[in-house]
N, C-alpha and C positions, 0 to 999 in steps of 0.2 A: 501363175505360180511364183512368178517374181518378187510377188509381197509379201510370199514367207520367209523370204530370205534375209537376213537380218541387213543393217546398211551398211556394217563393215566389211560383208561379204560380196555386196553389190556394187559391180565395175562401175557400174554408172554416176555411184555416188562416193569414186575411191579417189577424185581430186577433191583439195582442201575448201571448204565453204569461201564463199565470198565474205568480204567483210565490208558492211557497211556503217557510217557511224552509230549504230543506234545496236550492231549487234552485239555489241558488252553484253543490253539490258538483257539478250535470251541468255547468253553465258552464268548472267546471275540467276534468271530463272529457273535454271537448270540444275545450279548448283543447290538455289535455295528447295527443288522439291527432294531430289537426294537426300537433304539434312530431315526434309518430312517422313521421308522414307526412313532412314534411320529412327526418327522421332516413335513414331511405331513400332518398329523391331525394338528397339527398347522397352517401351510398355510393357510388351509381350515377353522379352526374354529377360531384359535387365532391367526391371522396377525398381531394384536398388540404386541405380543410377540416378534416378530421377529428380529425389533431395536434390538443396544445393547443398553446396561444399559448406562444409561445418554447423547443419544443421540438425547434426545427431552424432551423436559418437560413431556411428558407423558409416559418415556421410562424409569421406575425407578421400575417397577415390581419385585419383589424378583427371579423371575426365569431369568430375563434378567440379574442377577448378573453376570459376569465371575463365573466359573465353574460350576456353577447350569445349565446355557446356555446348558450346554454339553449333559442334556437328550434329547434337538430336533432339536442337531447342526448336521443334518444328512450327508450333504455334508462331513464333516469331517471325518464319519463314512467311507466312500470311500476309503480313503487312506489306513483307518488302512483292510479294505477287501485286496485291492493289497500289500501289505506288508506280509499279511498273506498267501496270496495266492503264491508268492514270497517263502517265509517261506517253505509250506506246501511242494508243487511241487518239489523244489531243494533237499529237506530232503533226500528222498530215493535213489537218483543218488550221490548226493554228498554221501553217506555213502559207497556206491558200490565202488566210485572214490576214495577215500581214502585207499580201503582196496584190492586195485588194481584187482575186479574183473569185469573186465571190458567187457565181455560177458554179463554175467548178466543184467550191466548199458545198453548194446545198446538193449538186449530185454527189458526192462524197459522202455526206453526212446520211443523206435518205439509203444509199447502198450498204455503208456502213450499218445503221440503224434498223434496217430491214435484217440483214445478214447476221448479227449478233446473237438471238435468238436463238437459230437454227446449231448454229455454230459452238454456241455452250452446252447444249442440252441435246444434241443428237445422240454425242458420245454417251453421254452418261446417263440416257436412254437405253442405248444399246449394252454397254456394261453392266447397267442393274441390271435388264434380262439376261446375261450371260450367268449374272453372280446368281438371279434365283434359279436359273435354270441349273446351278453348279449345287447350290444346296438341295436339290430333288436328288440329285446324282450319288449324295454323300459325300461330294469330297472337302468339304469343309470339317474341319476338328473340331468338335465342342467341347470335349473334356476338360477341364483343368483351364479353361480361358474366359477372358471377359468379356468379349464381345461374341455375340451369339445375331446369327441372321432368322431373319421368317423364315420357316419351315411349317408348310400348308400340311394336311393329309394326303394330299392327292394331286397329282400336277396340274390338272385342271385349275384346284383352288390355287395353287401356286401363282401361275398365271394369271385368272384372278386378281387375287391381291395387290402383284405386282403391278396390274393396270389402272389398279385405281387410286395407287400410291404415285406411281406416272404420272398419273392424268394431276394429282394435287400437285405434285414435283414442279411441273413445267408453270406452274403458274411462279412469275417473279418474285412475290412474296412468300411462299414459302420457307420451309427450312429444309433436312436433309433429306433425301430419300431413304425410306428403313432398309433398302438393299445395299449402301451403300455411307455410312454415316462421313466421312470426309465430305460428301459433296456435299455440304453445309454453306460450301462457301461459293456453291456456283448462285443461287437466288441474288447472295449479295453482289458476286460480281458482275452480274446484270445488271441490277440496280445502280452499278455503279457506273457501267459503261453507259446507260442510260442518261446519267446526270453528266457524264462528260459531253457525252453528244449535243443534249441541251444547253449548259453550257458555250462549246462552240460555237454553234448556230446564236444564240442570245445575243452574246456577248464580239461576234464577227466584227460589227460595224464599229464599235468601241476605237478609239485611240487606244495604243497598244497599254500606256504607261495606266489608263485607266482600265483597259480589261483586268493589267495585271492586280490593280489595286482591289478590283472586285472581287477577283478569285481568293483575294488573301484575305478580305472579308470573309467569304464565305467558309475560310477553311477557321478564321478565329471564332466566329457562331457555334460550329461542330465543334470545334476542340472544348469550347465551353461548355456543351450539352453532352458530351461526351459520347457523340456519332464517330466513333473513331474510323469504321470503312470509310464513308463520306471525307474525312479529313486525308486519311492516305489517297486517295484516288484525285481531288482534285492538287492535292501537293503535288504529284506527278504533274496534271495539267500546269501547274503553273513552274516546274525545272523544266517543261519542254517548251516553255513561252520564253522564260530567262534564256535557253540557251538557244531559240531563233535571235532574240535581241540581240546579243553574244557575239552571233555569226554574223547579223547584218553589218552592212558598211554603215549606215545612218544611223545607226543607235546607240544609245549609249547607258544602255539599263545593266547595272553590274558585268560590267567589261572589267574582267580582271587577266592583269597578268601571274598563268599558274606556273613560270619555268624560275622563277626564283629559288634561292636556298630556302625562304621564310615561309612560301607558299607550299616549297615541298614538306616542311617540317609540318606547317599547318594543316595539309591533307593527314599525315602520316598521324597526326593525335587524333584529329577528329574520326579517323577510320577504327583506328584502335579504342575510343571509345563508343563509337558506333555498335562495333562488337562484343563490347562488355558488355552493352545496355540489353543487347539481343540475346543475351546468351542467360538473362536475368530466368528465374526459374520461376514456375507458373506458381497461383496463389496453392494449389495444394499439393505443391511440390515444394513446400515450407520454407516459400519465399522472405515470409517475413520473419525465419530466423537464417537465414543464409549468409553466409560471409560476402559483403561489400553489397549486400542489397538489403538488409534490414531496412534499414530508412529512408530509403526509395520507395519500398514498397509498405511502406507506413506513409510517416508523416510528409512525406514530401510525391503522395499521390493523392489530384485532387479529390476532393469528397465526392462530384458532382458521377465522375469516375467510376463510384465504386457500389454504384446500381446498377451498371450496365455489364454485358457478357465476360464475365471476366476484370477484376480490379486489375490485374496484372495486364491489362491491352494498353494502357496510360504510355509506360517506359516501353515495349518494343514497338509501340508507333510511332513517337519520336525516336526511336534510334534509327526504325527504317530509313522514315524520314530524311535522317540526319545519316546513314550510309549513301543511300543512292544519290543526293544532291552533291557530297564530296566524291563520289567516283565521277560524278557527272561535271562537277566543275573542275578536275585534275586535268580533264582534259583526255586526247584519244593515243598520246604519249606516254602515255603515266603508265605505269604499273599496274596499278589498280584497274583500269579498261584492258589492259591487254591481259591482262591474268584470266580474266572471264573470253576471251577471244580464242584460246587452243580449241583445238579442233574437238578435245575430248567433249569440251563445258558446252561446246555450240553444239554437240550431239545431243547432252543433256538438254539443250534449251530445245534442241528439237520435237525432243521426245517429252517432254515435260508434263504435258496437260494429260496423255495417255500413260506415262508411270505415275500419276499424282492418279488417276482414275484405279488404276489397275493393282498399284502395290497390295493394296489391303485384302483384296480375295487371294492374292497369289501368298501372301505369308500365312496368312491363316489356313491353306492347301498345301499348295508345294513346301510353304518354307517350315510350316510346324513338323510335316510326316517326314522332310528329311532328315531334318535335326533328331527327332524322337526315333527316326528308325538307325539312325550313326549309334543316336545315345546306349540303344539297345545291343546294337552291337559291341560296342566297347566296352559293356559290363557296367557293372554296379556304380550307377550314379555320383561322382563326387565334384568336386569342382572344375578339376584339371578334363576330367569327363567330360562335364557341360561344358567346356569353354572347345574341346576339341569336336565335339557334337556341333555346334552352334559354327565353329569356321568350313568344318564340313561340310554342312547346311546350307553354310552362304554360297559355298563353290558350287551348289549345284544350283538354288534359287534366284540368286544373282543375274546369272546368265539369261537364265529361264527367262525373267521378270521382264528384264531388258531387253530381249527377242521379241516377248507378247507383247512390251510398248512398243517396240517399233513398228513390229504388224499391224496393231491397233490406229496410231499414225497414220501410216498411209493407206490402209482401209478403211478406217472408220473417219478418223479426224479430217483428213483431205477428203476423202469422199462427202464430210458433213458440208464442208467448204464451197467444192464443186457444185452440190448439190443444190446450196442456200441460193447460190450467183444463178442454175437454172428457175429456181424459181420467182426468183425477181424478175425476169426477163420471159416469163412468160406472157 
């Protein structure tokens, strides 16, 4: 019963997380599925938001400003996930490769590559059958909203459905599951973990300065073709090679000094436009009449670009890009690393993968009937109404969400964990 307990409730997890250098990245993870989280409550509550700033008369909201945009510019949050992901994966292979023990690296890489699998797609396994088993139930809203889930006749069929939507799901090349349309992006982030491992393993024996040259090949091929997951995921692999070189004593592959006045000013622009870039509004969120993004998202995105998922993927995968390499080269002093280190962001990075899983059933349930039953109460409809309905709303689904992620976590997600490591060792 200890795991329904949320973990700010539990003694055991009421000293402060350890901090190791790499845990900024979950801090940012954390924070960037939150902004996805908002990214969706908007949708559903405030469309109006979504414009950019100045691209309609009525599209001049203080949140539609460039960078304010960036708390429910979710899509963009995307990139900086596969960059990270990138990051994370390559970290312990490239270190093994560098210090040429390369035993080690191939049992790493086969446990690693074994375990991945299991590990993305338990959960969200287990969440699609909770979500169809929650739409047989009725508690999903359908009225008046955009997103609408499978709804069988009969639970059997339900079930059904659900298995054979599964069964296509788990294959890596997929797309989303219909129980579930967020996980769109777990196929790619297989694929992508996929190619990082390959990668590693390839690329092991390499001289370092030549692995790095390869990987920066390979990320100029994709940026050309306009593979843009494939370009964030191995740009991660190569700021976790830069910043082994960095650390070593013998190397001397972009060793920079970042405690200057000129290095701090230089983090401090390039972060700041990191965030503009990211916070740039999607193509039908009338980007290309937006204030400071018109001709970005015109003539200054390539052609090649704008056949693939989305024209507007171009500027927030070079801003990820260009965010997480400047937090990463400021150093574990800076500001920017330690902002993502409080304790709150590293709960967010903890619970990340199980509120990115779980937000979407619980607003379209908990968060629409609380809001609609405040709204009801408070009387006739006006704005001052919706807006006290909707904080209402939040005070109760908030909580909620972030309880079922943390359950989820250490039921489902560690348990997926545990589980993958018994069966490799069988």
């Amino acid at each position: 019963m200890n795991e329904l307990v949320p973990a700010w409730w539990r003694r055991s997890e009421s000293a402060p997380p350890k901090i190791h250098p790499t845990s900024w990245l979950d801090g940012l993870r954390g924070v960037a599925a939150l902004f996805v989280l908002f990214h969706h409550s908007t949708q559903l509550w405030l469309p109006g938001l979504r414009p950019g700033w100045g691209s309609s008369p009525e599209a001049y909201h203080i949140f539609q400003f460039p960078i304010l945009r960036i708390l429910y510019s979710g899509g963009a949050m995307v990139s900086i996930f596969f960059v990270i992901s990138g990051y994370v994966l390559s970290n312990k292979p490239l270190a093994l490769a560098r210090q040429g023990r390369y035993e080690e690296l191939l049992v790493n890489l086969t446990s690693s590559t074994f375990r991945r699998g299991p590990r993305l797609f338990i959960p969200c396994i287990v969440s699609t059958f909770l979500t169809a088993m929650l739409v047989m139930s009725g508690a999903f809203v359908d009225e008046g909203v955009a997103r609408h889930y499978p709804h069988a006749a009969t639970l059997w069929e339900q079930f059904v459905s659900w298995l054979k939507d599964t069964v296509w799901f788990i294959n890596p090349f997929a797309q989303a599951s219909a129980f579930e349309p967020n996980t769109w992006t777990i196929p790619t982030e297989y694929q992508g973990s996929l190619i990082i491992f390959l990668c590693a393993l390839g690329l092991s024996r390499c001289r370092n300065q030549l692995r790095l040259g390869i990987l920066i090949c390979f990320v100029a091929y994709w940026l050309w073709f306009g593979d843009w997951a494939k370009v964030l995921f191995l740009s991660g692999m190569i700021m976790a090679d830069v910043r082994h070189g960095r650390n070593s004593d013998d190397e001397s592959i972009l060793k920079l000094e970042v405690r200057s006045l000129r290095s701090r000013l230089l983090h401090a622009v390039l972060v700041l436009l990191a965030v503009f870039l990211l916070s740039m509004p999607e193509y039908d969120e009338a980007a290309t009449d937006s204030f400071g993004y018109a001709t970005l998202a015109t003539t200054l995105t390539p052609r090649s670009w704008m056949d693939h998922f989305g024209p507007g993927r171009w500027w927030p995968c070079l801003s990820a890009i260009l965010l997480v390499a400047t937090i990463d080269s400021a150093g574990p002093d800076s500001i920017y690393q330690q902002l993502f280190t409080y304790r709150f962001q590293q709960y967010l990075g903890r619970i990340s993968f199980s509120l990115y899983l779980c937000h979407g059933a619980i607003i379209y349930t908990v968060g629409l009937r609380a809001q609609r039953f405040f709204s009801g109460v408070l009387g006739e409809e006006t704005g001052a109404i919706f807006g006290c309905s909707m904080v209402l709303g939040a005070g109760i689904t908030l909580p909620f969400l972030f309880w079922m992620s943390d359950v989820f976590t250490v039921v489902v997600d560690r348990g997926a964990v545990v589980l993958s490591r018994r069966m490799m060792n069988l």
